[in-house]
Backbone of each chain as nested JSON, in Angstrom:
{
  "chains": [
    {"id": "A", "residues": [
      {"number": 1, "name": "UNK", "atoms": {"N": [112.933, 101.337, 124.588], "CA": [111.794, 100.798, 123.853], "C": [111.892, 101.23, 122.393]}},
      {"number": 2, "name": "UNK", "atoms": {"N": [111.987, 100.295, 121.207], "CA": [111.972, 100.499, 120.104], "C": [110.547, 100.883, 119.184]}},
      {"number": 3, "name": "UNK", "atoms": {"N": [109.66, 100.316, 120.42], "CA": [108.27, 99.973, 119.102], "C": [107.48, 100.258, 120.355]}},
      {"number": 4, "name": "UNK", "atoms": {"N": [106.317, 100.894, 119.294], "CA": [104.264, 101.194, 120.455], "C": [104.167, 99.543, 120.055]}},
      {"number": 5, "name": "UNK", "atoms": {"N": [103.475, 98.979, 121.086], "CA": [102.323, 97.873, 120.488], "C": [101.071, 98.843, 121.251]}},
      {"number": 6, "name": "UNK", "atoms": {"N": [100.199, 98.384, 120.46], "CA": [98.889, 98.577, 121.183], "C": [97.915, 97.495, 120.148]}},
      {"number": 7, "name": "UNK", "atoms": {"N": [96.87, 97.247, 120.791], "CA": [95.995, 96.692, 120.43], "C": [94.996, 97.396, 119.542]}},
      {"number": 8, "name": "UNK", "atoms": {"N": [94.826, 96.98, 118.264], "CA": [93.517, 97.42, 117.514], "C": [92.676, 96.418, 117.09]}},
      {"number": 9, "name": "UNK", "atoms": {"N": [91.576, 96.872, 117.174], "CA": [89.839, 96.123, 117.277], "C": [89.343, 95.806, 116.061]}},
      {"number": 10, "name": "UNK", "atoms": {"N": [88.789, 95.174, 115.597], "CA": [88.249, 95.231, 114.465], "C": [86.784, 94.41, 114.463]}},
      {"number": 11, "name": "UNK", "atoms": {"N": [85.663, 95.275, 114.265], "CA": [84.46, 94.327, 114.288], "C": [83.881, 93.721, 113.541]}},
      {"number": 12, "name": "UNK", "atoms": {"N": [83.724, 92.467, 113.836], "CA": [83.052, 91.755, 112.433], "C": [82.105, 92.261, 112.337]}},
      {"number": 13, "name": "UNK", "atoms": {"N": [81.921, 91.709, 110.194], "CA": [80.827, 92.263, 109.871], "C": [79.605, 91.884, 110.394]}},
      {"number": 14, "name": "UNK", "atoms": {"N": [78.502, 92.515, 110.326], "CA": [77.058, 91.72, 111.232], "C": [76.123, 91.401, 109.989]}},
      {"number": 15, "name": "UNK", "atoms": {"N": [76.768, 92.15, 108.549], "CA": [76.009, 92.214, 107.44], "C": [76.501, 91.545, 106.296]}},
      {"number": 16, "name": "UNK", "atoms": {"N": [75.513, 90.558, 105.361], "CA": [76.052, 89.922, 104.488], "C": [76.861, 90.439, 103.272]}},
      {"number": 17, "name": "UNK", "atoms": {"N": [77.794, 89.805, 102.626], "CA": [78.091, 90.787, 101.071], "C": [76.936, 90.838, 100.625]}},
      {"number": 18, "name": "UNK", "atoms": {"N": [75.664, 90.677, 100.549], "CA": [74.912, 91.184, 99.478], "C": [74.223, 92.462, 99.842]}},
      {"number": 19, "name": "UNK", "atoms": {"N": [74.69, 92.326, 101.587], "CA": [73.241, 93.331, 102.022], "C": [73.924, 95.041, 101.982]}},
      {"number": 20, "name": "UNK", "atoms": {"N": [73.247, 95.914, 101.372], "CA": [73.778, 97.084, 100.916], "C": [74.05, 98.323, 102.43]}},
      {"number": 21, "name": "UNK", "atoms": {"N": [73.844, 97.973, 103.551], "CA": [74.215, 98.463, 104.899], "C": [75.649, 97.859, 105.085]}},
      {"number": 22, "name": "UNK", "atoms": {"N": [76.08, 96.832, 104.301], "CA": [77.411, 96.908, 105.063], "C": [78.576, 97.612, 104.578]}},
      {"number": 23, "name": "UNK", "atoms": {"N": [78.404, 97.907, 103.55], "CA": [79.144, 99.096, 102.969], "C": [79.403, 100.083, 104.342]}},
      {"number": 24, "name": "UNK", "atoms": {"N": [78.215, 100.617, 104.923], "CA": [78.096, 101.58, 106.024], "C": [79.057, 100.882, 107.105]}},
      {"number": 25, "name": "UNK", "atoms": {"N": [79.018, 100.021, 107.314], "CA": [79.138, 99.454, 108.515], "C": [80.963, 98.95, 108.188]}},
      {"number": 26, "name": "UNK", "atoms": {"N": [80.918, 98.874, 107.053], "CA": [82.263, 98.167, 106.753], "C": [83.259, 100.178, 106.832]}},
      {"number": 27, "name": "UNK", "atoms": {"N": [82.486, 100.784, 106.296], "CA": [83.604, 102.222, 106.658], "C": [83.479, 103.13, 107.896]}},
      {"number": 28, "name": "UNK", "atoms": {"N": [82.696, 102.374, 108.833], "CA": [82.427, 102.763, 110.239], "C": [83.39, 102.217, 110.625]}},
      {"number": 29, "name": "UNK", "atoms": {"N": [83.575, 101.05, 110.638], "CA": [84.489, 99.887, 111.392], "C": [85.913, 100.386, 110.999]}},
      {"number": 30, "name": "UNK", "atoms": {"N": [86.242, 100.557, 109.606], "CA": [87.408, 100.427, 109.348], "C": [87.695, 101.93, 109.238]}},
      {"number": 31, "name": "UNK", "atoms": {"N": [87.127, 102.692, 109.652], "CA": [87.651, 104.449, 110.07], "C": [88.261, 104.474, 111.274]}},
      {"number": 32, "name": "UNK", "atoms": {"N": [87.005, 103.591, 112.685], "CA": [87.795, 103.641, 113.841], "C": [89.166, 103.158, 113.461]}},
      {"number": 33, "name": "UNK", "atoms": {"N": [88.962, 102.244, 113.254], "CA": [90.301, 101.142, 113.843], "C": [91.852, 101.763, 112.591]}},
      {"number": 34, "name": "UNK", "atoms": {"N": [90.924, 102.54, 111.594], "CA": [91.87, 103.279, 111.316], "C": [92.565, 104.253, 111.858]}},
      {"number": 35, "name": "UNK", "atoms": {"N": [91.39, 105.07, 112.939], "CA": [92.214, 106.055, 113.29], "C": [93.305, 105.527, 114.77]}},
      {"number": 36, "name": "UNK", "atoms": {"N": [92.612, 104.357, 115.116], "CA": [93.364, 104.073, 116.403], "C": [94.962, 103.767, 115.864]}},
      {"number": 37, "name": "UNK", "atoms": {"N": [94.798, 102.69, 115.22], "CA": [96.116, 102.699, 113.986], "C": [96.747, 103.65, 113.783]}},
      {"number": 38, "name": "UNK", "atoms": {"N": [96.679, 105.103, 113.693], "CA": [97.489, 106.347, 113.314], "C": [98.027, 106.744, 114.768]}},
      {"number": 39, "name": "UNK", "atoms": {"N": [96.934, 106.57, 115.621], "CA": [97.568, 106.912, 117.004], "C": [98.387, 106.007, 117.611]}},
      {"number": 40, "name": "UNK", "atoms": {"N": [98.894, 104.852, 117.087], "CA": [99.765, 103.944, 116.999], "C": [101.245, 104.504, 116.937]}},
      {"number": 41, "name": "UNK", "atoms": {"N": [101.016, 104.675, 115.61], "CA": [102.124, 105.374, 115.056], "C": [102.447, 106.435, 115.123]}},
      {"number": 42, "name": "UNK", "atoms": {"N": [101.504, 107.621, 115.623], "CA": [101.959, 108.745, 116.292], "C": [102.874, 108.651, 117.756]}},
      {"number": 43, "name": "UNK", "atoms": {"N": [101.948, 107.843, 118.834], "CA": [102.58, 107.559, 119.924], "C": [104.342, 107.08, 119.482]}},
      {"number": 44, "name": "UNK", "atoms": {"N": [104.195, 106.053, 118.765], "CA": [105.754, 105.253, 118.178], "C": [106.47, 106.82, 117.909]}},
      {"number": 45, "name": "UNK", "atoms": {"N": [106.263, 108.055, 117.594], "CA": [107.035, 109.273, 117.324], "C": [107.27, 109.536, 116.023]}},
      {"number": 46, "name": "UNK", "atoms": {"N": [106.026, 109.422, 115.052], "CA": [106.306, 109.302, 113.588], "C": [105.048, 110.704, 113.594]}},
      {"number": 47, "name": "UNK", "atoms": {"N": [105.557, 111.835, 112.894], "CA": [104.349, 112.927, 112.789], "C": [103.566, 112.501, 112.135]}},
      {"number": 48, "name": "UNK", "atoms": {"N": [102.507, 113.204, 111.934], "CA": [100.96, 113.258, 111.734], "C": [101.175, 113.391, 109.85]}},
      {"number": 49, "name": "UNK", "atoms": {"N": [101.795, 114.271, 108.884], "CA": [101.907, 114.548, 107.508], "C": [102.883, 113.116, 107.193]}},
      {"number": 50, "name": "UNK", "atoms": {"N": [103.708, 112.904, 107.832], "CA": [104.306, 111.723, 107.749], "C": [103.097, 110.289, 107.21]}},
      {"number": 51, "name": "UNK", "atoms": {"N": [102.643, 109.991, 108.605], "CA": [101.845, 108.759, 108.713], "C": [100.555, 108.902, 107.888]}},
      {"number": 52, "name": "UNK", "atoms": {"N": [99.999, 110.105, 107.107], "CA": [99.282, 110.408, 106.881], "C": [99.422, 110.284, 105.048]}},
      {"number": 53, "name": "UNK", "atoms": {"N": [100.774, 110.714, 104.741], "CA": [101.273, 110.394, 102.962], "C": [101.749, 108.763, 102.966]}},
      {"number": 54, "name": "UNK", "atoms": {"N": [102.382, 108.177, 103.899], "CA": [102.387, 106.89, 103.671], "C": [101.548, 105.998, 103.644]}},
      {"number": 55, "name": "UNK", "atoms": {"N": [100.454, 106.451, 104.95], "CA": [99.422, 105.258, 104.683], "C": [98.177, 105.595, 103.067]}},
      {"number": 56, "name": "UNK", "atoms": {"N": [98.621, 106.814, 102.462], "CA": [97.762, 107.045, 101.56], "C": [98.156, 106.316, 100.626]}},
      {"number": 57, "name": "UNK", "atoms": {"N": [99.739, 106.03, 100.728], "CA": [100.649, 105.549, 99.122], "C": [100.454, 104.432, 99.493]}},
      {"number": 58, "name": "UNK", "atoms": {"N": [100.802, 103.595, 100.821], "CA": [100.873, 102.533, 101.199], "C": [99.091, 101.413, 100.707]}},
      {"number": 59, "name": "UNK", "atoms": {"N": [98.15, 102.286, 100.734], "CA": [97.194, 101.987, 101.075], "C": [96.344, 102.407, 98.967]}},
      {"number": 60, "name": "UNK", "atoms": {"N": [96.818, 102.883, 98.546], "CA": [96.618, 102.652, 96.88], "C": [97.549, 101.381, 96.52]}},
      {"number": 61, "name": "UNK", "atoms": {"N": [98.769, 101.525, 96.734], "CA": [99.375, 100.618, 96.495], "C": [99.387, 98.892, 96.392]}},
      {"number": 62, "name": "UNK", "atoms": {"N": [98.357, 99.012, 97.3], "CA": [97.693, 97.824, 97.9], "C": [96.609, 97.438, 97.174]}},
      {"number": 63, "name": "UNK", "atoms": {"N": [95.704, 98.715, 96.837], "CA": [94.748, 98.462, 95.779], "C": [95.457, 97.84, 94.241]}},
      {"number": 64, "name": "UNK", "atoms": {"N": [95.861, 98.532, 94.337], "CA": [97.071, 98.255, 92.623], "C": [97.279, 97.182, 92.832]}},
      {"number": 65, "name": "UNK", "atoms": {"N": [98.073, 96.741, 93.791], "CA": [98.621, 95.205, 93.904], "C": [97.047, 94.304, 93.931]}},
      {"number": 66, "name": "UNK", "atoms": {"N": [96.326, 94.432, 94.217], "CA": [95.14, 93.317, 94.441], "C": [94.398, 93.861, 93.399]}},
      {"number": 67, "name": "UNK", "atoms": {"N": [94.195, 94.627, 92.552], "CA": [93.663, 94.585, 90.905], "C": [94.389, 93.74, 89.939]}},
      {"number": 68, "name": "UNK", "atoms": {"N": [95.567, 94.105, 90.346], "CA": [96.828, 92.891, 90.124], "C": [96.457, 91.575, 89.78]}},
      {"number": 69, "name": "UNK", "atoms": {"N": [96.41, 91.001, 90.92], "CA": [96.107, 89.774, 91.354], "C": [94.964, 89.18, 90.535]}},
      {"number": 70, "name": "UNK", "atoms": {"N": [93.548, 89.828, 91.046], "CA": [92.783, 89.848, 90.138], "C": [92.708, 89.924, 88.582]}},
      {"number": 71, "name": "UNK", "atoms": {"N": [93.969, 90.336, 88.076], "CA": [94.148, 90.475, 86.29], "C": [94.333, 89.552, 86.149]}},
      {"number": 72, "name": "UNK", "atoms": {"N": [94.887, 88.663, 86.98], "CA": [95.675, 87.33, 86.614], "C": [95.202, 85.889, 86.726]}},
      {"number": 73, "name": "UNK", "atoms": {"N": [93.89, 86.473, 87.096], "CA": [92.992, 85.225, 87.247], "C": [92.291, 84.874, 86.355]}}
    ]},
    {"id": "B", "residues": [
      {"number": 1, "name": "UNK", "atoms": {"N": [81.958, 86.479, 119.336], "CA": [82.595, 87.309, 119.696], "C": [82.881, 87.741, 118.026]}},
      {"number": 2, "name": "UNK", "atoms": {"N": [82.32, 89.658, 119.099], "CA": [82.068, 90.311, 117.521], "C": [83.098, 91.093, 116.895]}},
      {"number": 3, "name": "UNK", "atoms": {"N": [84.512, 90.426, 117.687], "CA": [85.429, 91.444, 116.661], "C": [86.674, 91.001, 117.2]}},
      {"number": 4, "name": "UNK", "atoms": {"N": [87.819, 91.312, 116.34], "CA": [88.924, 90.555, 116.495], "C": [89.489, 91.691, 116.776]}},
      {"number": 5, "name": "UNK", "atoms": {"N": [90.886, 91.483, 117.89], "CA": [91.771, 92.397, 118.186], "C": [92.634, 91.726, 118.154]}},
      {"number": 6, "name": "UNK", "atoms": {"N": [94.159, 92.172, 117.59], "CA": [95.354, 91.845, 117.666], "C": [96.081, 93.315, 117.897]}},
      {"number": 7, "name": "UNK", "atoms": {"N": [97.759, 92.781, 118.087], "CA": [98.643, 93.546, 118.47], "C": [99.328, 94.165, 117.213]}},
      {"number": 8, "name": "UNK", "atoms": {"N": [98.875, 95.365, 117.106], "CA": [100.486, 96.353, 115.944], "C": [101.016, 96.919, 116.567]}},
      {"number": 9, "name": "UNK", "atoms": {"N": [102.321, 96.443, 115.941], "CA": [103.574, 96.782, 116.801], "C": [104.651, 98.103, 115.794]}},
      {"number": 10, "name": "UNK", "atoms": {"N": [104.513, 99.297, 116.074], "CA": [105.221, 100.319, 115.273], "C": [106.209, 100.387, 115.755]}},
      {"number": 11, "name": "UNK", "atoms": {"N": [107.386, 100.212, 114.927], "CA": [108.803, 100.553, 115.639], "C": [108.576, 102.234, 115.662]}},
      {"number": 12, "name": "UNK", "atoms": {"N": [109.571, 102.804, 116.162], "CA": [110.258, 104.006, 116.403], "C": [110.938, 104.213, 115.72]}},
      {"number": 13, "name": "UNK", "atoms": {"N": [110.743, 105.643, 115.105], "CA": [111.799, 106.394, 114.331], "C": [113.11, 106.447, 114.86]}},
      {"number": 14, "name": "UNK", "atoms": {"N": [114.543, 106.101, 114.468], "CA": [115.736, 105.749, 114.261], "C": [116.31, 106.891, 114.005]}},
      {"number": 15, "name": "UNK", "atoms": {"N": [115.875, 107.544, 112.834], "CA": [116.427, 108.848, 112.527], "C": [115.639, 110.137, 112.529]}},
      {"number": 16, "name": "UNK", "atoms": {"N": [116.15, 111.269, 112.95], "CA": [115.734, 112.444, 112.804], "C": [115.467, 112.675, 111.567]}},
      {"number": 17, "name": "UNK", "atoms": {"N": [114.142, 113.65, 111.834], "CA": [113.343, 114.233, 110.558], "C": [113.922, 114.928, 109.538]}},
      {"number": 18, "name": "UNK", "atoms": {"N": [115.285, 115.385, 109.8], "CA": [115.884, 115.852, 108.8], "C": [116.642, 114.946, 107.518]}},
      {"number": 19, "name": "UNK", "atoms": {"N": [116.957, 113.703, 108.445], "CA": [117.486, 112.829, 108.144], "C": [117.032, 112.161, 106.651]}},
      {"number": 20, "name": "UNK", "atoms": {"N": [117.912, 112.0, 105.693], "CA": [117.116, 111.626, 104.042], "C": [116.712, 110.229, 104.129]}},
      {"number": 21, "name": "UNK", "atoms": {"N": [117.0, 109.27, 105.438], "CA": [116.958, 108.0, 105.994], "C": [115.867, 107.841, 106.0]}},
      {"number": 22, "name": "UNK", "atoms": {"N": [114.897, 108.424, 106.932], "CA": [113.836, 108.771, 107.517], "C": [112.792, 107.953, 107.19]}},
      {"number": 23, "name": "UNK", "atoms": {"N": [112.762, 108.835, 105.689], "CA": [111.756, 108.543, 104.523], "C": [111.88, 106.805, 104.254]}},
      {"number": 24, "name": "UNK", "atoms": {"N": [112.895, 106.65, 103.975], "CA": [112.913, 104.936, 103.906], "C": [112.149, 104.4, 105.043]}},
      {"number": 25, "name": "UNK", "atoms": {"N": [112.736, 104.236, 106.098], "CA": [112.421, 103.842, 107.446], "C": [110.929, 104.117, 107.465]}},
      {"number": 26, "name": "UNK", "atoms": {"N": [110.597, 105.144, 107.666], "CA": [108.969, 105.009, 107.829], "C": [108.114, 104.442, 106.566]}},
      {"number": 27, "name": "UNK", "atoms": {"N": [108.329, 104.365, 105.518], "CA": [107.597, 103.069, 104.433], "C": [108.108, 102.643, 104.919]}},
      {"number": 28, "name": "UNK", "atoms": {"N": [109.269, 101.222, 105.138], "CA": [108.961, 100.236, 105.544], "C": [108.421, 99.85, 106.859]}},
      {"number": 29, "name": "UNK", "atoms": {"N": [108.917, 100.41, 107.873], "CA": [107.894, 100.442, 109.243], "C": [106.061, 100.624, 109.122]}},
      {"number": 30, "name": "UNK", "atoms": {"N": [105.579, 101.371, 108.253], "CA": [104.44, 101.666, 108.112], "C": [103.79, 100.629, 107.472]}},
      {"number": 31, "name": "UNK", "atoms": {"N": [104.465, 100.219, 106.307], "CA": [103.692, 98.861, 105.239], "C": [104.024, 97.775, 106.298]}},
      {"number": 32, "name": "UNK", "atoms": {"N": [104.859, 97.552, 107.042], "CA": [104.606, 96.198, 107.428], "C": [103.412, 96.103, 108.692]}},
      {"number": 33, "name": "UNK", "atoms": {"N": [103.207, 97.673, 109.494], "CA": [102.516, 97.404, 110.233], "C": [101.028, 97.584, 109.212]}},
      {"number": 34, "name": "UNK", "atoms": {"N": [100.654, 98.08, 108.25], "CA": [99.756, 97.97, 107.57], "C": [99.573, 96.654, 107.093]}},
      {"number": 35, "name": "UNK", "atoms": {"N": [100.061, 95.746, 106.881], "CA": [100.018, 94.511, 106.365], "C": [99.693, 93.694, 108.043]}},
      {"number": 36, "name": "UNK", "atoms": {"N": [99.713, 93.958, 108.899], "CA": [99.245, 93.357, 110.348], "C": [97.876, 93.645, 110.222]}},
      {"number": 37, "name": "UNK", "atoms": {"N": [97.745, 95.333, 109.917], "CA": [96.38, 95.535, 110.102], "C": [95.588, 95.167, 109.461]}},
      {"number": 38, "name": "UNK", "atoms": {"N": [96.028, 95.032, 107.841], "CA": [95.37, 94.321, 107.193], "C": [94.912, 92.535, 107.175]}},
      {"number": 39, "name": "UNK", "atoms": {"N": [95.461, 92.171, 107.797], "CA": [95.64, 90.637, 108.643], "C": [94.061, 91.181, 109.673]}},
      {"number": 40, "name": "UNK", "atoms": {"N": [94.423, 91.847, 110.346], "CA": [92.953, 92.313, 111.262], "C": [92.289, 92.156, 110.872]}},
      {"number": 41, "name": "UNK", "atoms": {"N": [91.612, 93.154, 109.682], "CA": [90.218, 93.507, 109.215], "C": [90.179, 91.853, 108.223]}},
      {"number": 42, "name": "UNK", "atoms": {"N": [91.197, 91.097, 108.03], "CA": [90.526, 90.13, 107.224], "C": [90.366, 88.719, 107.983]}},
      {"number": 43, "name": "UNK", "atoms": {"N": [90.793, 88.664, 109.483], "CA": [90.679, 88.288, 110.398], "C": [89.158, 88.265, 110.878]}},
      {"number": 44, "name": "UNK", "atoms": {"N": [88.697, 89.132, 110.927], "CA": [87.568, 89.725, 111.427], "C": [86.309, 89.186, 110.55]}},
      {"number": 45, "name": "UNK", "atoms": {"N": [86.662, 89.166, 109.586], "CA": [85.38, 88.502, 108.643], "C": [85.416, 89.486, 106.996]}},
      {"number": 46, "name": "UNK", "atoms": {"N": [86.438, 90.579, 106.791], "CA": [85.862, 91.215, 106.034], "C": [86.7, 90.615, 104.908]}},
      {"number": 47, "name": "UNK", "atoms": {"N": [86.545, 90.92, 103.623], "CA": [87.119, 90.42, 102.644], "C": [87.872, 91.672, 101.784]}},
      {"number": 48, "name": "UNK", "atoms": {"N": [88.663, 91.164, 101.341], "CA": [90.241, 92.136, 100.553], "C": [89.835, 93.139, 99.907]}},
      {"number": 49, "name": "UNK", "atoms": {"N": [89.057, 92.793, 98.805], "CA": [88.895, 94.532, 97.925], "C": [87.901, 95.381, 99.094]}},
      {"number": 50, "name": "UNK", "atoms": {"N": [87.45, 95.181, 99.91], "CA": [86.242, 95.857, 100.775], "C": [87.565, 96.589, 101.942]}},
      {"number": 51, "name": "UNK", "atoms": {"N": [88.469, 95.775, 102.183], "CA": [89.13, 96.134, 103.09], "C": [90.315, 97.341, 102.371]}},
      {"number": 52, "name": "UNK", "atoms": {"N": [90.879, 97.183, 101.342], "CA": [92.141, 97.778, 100.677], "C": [90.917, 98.593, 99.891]}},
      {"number": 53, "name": "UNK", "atoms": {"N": [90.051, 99.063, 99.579], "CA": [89.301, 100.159, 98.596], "C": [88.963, 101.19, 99.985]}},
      {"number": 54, "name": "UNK", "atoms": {"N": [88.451, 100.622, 101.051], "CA": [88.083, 101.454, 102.297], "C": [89.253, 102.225, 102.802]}},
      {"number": 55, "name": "UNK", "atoms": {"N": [90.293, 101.257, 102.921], "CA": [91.173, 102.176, 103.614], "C": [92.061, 102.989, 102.402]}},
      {"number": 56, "name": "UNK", "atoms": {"N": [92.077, 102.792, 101.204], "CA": [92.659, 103.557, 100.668], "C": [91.901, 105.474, 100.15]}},
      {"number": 57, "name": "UNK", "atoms": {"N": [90.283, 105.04, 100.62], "CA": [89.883, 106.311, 100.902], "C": [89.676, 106.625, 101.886]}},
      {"number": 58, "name": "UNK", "atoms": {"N": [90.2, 105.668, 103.061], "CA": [89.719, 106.633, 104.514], "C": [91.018, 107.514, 104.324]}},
      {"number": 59, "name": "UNK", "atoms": {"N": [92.828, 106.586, 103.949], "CA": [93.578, 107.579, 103.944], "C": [93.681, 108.648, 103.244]}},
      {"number": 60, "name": "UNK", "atoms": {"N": [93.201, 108.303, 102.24], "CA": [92.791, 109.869, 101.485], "C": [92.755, 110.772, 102.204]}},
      {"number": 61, "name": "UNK", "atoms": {"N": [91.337, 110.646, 102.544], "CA": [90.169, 111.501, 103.411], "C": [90.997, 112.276, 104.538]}},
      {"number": 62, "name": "UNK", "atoms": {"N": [91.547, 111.076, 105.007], "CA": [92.935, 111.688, 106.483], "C": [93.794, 112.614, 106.068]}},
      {"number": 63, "name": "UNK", "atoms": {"N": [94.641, 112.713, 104.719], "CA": [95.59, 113.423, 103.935], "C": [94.832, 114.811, 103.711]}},
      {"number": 64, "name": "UNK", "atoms": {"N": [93.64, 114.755, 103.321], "CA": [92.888, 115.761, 102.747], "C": [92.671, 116.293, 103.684]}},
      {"number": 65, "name": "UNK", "atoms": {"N": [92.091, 115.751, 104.968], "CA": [91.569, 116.622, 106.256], "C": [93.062, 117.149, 107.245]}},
      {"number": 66, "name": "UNK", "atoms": {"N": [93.981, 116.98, 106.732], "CA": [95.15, 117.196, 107.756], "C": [95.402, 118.547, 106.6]}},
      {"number": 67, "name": "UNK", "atoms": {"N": [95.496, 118.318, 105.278], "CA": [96.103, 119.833, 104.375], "C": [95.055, 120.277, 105.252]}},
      {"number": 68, "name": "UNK", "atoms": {"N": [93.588, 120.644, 104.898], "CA": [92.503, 121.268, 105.543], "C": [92.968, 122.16, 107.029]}},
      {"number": 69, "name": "UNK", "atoms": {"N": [93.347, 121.163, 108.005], "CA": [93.917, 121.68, 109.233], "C": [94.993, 122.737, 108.884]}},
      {"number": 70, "name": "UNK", "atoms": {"N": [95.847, 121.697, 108.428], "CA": [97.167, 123.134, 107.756], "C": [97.126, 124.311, 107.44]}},
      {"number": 71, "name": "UNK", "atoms": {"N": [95.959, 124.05, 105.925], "CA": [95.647, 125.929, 105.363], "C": [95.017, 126.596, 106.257]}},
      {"number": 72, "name": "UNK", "atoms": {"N": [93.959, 126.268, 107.66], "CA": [93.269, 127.376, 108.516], "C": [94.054, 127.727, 109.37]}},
      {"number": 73, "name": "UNK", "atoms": {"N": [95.443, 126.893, 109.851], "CA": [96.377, 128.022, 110.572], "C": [96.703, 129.057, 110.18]}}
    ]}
  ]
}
């Protein structure tokens, strides 16, 4: 076996962009399913300081790139 | 139906941790399964800067709370 699959969840929002609870609800949601995600990649045999500096770089990086995007509009 | 689940699929580390390989291999294994997950949460209903600003401080937060673990051993 080369690769974990597992399934991760993600719940829609129940709250509009304007309404100021979904902020809450949007870093509830996306903590779980973050952390299930790490246990992903732990199970796959990748350590914990590992998966933990990439998804930090991986995951600015992403911001950068979509401020990006946004400059260019 | 209040939330979307799909499959991330993490390959397996190839090379030992000593290995200067390693480091390659896990960015690209990691960003592409981050780019699935990110497919999830925008799957789900949420929209891009809400999704890439969240997770780039949940991983923070994860980085920060794992040194944390580290220095009390």
């Amino acid at each position: 076996m080369v690769s974990t699959r597992q399934t991760v969840r993600i719940s829609k929002p129940q709250h509009s962009t304007g309404d100021s609870y979904r902020t809450v609800e949007r870093e509830e949601v996306l903590a779980v399913a973050f952390r299930d995600f790490v246990q992903v990649a732990l199970a796959a045999g990748w350590n914990e300081p590992e998966v933990a500096l990439s998804l930090a770089d991986i995951a600015d990086d992403y911001v950068m790139a979509l401020a990006g995007r946004v400059a260019e509009k």
